[in-house]
VMD Tcl script that draws the C-alpha trace (Angstrom):
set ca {
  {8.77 -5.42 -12.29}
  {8.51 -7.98 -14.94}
  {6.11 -10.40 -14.11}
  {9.15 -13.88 -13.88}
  {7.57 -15.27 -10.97}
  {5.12 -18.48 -11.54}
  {1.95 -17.24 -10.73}
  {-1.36 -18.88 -11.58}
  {-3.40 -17.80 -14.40}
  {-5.37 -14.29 -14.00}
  {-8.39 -13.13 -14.61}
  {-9.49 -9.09 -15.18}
  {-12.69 -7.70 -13.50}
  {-13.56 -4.32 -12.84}
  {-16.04 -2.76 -10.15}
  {-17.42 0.88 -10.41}
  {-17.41 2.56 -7.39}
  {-19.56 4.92 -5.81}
  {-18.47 7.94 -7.71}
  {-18.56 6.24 -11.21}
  {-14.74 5.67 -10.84}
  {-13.67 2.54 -12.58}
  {-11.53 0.21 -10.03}
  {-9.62 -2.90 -11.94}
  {-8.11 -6.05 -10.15}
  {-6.51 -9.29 -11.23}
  {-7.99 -12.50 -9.44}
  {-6.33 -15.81 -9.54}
  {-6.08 -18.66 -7.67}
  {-9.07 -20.72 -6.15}
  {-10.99 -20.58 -2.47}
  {-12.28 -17.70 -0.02}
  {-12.25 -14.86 -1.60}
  {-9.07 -12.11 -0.51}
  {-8.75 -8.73 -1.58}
  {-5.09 -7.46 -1.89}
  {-4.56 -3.57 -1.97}
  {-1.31 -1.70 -2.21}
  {0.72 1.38 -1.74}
  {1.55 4.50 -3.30}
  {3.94 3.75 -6.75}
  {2.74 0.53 -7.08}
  {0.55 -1.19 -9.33}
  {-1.49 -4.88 -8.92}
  {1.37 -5.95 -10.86}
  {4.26 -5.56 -8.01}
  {1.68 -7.26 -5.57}
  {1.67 -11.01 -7.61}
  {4.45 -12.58 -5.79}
  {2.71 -12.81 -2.24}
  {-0.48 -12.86 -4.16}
  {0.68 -15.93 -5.99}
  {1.51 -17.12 -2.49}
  {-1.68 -16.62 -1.25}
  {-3.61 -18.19 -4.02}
  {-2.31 -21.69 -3.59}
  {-5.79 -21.01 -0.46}
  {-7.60 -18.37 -1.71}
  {-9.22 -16.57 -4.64}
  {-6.90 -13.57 -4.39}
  {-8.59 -10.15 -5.58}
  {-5.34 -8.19 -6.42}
  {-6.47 -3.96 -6.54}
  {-5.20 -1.62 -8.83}
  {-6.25 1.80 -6.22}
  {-7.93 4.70 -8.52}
  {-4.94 6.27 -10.15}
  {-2.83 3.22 -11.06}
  {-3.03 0.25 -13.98}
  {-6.14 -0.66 -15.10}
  {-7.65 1.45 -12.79}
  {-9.38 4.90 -13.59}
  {-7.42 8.45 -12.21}
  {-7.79 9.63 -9.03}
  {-9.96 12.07 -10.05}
  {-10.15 16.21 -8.79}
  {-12.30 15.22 -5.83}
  {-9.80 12.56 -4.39}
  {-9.54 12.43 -0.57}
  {-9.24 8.91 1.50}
  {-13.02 8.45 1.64}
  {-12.80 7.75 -2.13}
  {-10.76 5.08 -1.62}
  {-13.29 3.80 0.84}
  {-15.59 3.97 -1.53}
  {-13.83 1.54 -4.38}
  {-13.03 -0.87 -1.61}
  {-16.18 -1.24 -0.68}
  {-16.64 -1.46 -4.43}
  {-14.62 -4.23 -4.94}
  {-15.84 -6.24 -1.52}
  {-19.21 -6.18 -2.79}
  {-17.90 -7.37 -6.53}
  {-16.16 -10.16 -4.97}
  {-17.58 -10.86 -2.01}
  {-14.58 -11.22 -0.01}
  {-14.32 -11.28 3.94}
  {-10.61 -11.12 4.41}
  {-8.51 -8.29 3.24}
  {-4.45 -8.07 3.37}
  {-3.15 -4.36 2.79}
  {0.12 -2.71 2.08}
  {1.22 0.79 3.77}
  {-1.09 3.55 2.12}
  {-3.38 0.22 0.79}
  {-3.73 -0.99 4.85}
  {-4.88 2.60 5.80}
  {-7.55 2.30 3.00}
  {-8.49 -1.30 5.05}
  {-8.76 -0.04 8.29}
  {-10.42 3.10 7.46}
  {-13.07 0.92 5.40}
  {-13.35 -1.76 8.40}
  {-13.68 1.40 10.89}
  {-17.00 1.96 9.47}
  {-18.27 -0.77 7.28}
  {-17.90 -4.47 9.31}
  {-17.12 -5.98 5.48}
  {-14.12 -8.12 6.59}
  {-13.64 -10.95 8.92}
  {-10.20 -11.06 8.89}
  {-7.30 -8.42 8.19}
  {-3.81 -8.71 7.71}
  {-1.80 -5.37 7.00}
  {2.26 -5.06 6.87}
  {3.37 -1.64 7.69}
  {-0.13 0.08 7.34}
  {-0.15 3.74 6.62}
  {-2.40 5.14 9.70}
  {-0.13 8.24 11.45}
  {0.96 8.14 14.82}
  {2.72 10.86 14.37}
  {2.79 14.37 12.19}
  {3.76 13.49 8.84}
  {6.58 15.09 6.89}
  {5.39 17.63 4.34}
  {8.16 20.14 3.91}
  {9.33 18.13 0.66}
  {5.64 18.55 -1.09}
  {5.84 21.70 -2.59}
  {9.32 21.45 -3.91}
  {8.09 17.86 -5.45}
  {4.98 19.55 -6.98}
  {6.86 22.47 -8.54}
  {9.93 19.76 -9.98}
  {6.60 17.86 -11.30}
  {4.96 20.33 -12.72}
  {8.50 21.29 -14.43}
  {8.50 17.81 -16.36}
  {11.25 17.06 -13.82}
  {10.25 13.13 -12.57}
  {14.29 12.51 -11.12}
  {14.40 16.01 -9.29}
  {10.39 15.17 -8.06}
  {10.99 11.65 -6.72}
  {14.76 13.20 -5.00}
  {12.47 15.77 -3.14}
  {10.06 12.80 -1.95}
  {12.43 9.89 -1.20}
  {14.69 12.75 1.11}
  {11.63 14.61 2.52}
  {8.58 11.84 3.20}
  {10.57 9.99 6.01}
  {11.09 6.21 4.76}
  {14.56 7.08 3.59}
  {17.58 5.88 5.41}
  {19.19 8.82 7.29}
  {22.42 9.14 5.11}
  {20.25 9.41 2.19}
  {18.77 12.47 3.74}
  {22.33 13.86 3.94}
  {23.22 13.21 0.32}
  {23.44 16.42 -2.02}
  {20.91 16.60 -4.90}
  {23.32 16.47 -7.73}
  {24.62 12.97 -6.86}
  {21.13 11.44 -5.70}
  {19.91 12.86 -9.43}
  {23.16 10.77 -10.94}
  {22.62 7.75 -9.08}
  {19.02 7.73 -9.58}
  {19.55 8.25 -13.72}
  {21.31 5.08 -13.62}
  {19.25 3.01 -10.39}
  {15.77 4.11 -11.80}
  {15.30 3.41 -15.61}
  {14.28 1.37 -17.94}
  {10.57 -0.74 -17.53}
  {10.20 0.17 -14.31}
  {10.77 3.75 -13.66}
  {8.22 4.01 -16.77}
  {5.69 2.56 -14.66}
  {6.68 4.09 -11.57}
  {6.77 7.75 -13.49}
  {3.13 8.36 -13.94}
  {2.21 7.02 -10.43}
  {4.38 10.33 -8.71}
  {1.00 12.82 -8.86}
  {-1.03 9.95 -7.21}
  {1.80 9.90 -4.69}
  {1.73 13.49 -3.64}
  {-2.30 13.52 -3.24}
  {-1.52 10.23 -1.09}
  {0.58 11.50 0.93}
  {-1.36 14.83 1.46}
  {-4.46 12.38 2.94}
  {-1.83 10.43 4.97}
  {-1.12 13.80 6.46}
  {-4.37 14.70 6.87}
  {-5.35 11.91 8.94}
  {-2.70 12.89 12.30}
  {-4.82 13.15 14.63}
  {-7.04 10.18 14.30}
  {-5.43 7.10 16.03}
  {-8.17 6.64 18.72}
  {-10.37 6.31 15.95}
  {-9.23 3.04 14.90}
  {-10.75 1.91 18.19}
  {-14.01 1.24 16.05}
  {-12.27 -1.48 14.14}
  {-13.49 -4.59 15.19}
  {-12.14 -7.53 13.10}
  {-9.12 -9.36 14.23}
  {-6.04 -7.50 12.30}
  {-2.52 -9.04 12.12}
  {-0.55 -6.15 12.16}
  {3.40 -7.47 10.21}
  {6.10 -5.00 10.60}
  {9.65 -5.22 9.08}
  {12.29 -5.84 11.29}
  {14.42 -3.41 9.32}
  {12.26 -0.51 9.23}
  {13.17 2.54 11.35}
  {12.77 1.64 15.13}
  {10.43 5.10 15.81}
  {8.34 3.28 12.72}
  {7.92 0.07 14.57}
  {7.06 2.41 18.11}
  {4.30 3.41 16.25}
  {2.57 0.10 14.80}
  {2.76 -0.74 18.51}
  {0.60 2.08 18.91}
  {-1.39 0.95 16.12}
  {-1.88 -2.46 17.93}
  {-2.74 -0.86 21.41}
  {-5.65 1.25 19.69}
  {-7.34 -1.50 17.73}
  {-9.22 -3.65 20.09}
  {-8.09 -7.42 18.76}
  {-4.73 -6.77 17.29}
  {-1.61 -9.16 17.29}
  {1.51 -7.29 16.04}
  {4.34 -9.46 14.77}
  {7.99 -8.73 13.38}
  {9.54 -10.25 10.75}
  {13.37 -10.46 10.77}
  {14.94 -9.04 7.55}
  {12.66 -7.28 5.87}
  {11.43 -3.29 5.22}
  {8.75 -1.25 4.36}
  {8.83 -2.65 0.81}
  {9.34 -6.07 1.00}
  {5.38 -7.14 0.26}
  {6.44 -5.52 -3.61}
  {9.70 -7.42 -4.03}
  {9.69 -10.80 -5.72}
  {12.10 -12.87 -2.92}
  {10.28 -11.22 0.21}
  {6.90 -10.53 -1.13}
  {5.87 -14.73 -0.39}
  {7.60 -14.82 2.93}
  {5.28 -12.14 3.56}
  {1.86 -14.04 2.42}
  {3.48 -16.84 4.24}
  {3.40 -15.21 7.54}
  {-0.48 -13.83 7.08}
  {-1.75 -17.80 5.94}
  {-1.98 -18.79 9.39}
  {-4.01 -15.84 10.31}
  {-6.22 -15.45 7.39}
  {-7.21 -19.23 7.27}
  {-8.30 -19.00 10.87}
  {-5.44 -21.09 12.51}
}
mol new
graphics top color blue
foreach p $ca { graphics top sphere $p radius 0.5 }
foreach p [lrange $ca 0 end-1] q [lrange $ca 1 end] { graphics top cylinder $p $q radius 0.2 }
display resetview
């Protein structure tokens, strides 16, 4: 995405987390202090329209997760509780109290405020905490098409196998998902998409890894606005009302229109931080 949207100006910093890792953010705007964290193929970058949204009341600490942007790579010992780890990082940089987080970037929240009582406040749209078994049939065909230098046939195996896609994608043959994509995914952004596919795949092994777990959220104890799409998947939305049920002071709200990825999208990504304001400010 190239940054077209009127954001205010940004500043770098940089925390080192626990494990020497190297964890870049972009702040701007002015107020309480808000850390922003993402999902998998994303950078900081996609996350500046809600972020500018949210800095006309906060100072707005905008992640780059290990793996991404400025950000150092995952690293061969990468498992969720790094990611923990560089939060925690980057709470204790900033000191921030409120925390908004995007699908695999709102599992890395709650799994942080499970433990650590660093937050106040959360807001999360979509987070990525499993109420059910996730998908993994499509990981070893995407890490044999990666390891091949094959990024088109990779990301086929991934947007048909994780789950997210709509169902008649799912039906579609290879050959014509690999011509559509040629043409669909090019240019600035598949470059910066490209590079983030590894990171993907070890994301989406944690997410997998952490089935099972739902009563643990129980242990969160700050006030989480949990925002759902109201055009993701219905069985997706069944299960962020499971989400709500576990955490003890949850409030789950839909908002008409939108998917998974609307936080990332420069038209939906504000009527996102629009609908967290409220809840973040305390209102």
């Amino acid at each position: 995405m190239s940054r077209t949207i009127d954001t205010p100006p940004l500043r770098r910093g940089t925390a080192v987390s626990a494990d020497g890792t190297a964890i870049g953010y972009q702040t701007l705007g002015t107020g309480p202090d808000l850390i922003v964290i993402g999902g998998t193929l994303r950078t900081s970058d996609d996350y500046l329209p809600p972020a500018a949204t949210l800095a006309r009341s906060f100072t707005v600490h905008v992640v780059d997760r290990r793996g991404r942007g400025t950000s150092d790579p995952q690293g061969p010992g990468y498992c969720l509780a790094r990611e923990v780890e560089d939060l925690r990082a980057v709470q204790a940089a900033t000191g921030a109290r409120l925390a908004f987080g995007h699908s695999y970037g709102g599992l890395v929240v709650l799994e942080t405020a499970r433990s650590f009582p660093l937050f106040d406040r959360i807001a999360v749209y979509e987070p990525g905490v499993p109420c059910s078994p996730v998908p993994t049939a499509w990981m070893a065909p995407f890490r044999e098409r990666l390891a091949a230098g094959d990024h088109y046939g990779a990301f086929i195996h991934f947007i048909q196998g994780s789950g997210g896609a709509p169902d008649f994608m799912t039906k579609l043959p290879h050959w014509y998902l690999r011509m559509v994509f040629r043409i669909v995914f090019r240019g600035p952004a598949w470059q910066r998409m490209r590079p983030l596919l590894g990171p993907c795949l070890a994301e989406h092994e944690q997410l997998a890894a952490q089935y099972g777990r739902l009563a643990e959220f129980a242990d969160v104890t700050a006030p989480v606005l949990l925002l759902v799409g109201g055009r993701s998947k219905p069985e997706h939305r069944a299960e962020f009302a499971m989400l709500r049920d576990t955490l003890p002071d949850a409030t789950l709200e839909t908002i008409d229109g939108l998917n998974h990825l609307s936080p990332t999208e420069p038209k939906t990504g504000p009527v996102v931080a629009e609908r967290a304001l409220p809840f973040l400010l305390g209102r």
